[in-house]
N, C-alpha and C positions, 0 to 999 in steps of 0.2 A: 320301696326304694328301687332303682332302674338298675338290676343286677350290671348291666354293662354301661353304669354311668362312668366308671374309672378309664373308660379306653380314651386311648389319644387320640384314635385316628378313627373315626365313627363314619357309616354310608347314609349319605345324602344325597339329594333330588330337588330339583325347582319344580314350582308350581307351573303346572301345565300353561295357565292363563300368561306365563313371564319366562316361558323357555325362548330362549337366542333373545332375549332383550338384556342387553347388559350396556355399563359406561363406557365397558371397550368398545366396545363397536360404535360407539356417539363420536370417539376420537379419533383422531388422525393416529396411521402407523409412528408420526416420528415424536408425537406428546407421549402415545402411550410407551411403546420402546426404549427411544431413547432418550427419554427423559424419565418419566413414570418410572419403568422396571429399573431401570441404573439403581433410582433413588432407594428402591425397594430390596434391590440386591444389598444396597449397600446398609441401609436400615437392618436388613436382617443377616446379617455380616456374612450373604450368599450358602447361608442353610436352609433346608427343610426346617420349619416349624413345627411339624409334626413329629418327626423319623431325626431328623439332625443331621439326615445325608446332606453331606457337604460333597460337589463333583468338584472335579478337577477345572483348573481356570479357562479349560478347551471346551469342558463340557457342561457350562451353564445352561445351557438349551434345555437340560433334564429339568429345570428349577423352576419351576411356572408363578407367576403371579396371581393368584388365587380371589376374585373379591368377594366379601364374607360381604351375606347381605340378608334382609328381611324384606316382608314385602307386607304395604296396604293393600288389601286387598277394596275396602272401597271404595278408597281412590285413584286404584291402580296404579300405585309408586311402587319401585324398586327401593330399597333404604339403602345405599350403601353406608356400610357401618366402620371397613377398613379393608387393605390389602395386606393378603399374608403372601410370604413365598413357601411355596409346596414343590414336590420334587413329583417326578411326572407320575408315580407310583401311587404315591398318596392322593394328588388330582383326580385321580380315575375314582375313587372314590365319592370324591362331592360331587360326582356327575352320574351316579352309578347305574342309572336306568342305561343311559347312553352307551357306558363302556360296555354294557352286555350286549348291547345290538351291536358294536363296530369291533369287538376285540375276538378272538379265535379262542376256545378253548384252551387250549396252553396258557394263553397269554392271562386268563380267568385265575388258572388255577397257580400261576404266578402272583398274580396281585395275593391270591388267598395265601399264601405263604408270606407276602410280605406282612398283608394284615396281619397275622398271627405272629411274626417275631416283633413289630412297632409294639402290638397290644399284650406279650410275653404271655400269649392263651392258647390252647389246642384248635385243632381242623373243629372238633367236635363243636367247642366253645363258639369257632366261628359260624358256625350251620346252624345255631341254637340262636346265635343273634340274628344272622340272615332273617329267620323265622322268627324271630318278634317283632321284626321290623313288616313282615307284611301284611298283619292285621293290625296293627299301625298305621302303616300306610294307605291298605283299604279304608280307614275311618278318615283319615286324611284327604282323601280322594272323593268322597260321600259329601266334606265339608265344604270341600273347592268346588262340585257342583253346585251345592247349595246356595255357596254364594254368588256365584255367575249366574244364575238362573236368578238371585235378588237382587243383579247390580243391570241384571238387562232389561231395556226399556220396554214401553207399551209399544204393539205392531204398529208401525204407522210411523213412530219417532225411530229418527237416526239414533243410532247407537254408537260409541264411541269406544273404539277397542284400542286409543291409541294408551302406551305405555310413559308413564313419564319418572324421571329419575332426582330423588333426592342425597344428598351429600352430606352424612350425615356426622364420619368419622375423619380423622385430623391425618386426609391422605394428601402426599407429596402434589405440590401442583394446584390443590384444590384450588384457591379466585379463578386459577386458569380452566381448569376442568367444568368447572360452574360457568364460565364465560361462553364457553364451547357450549354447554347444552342448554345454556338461554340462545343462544344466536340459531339453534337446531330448533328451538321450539319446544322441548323436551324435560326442562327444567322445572321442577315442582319445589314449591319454598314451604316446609311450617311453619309457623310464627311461631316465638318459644311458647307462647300458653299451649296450643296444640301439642309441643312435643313434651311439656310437662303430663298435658293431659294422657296423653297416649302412652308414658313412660315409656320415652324413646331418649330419654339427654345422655 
């Protein structure tokens, strides 16, 4: 059993093949803002779902929209599965390759405290997860070549690297959000036998 399966607030990473491909960026600033987040503020009655930091009504900006997702890899879909709201602490997290390249020292060993009072475990506790996580991830990384180098064509044939997005959870907007990314070209549909098959419902 996953000694740190009890943590609330776990480090995550996208697959290299689907980094910066997300539904936000398919949409317009003013579906996703102010409509999308409103809804999502107010669905999650303007808390972290991880931590429960609730900001002051000046400082929602801290509360980020979060899309929880999976990914085919051989048909190169993103899944969105649901949006959570996360406070900008916890976000750094499901991004975490990224926060290390863009955040300063200090600002590392701030989140590392945060981690450690969300998950109520020691610095130590958290240096021991860090490190299960990257022979982990190394295997994780071995798999995602593996399969790019099985999903890429014979020399000679075009290859298609383009990403397309399914919808998969009961998010605010959705006909609209699905409308938007058929009119982009982007839009990938299962048929329910597919997503029975694949234990995706």
């Amino acid at each position: 059993m996953d000694e740190f399966a009890h943590y609330k607030l776990k480090i995550d990473s996208k697959p290299s093949m689907f980094h910066g491909k997300t539904v936000r960026k398919n949409l317009t600033d003013t579906l996703w803002r102010k409509k999308i987040r409103a809804a999502i503020l107010e669905r999650k009655k303007h808390r972290c779902v991880i931590c429960n930091y609730t900001p002051h009504i000046n400082d929602l900006r801290r509360l980020h929209v979060h899309e929880v997702e999976e990914f085919d890899f051989e048909n190169g879909v993103v899944k969105l599965l649901d949006l959570n709201l996360i406070c900008v602490d916890c976000h750094s997290f499901q991004h975490f390759k990224r926060s290390q390249l863009v955040l300063t020292k200090e600002q590392l060993a701030n989140l590392a405290k945060h981690f450690c009072n969300v998950n109520n475990c020691t610095m130590e506790a958290y240096e021991q997860y860090r490190q299960s996580l990257k022979e982990k991830r190394f295997n994780e990384m071995k798999e995602e070549i593996r399969r790019e180098l099985q999903l890429k064509k014979p020399l000679g044939k075009k290859h298609s690297t383009d990403i397309k997005f399914a919808i998969l959870g009961d998010i605010p907007y959705k006909d609209l959000v699905i409308e938007r990314l058929k009119n982009k070209g982007v839009y990938y549909e299962y048929d329910n036998l597919q997503v029975k098959d694949k234990g995706l419902s």
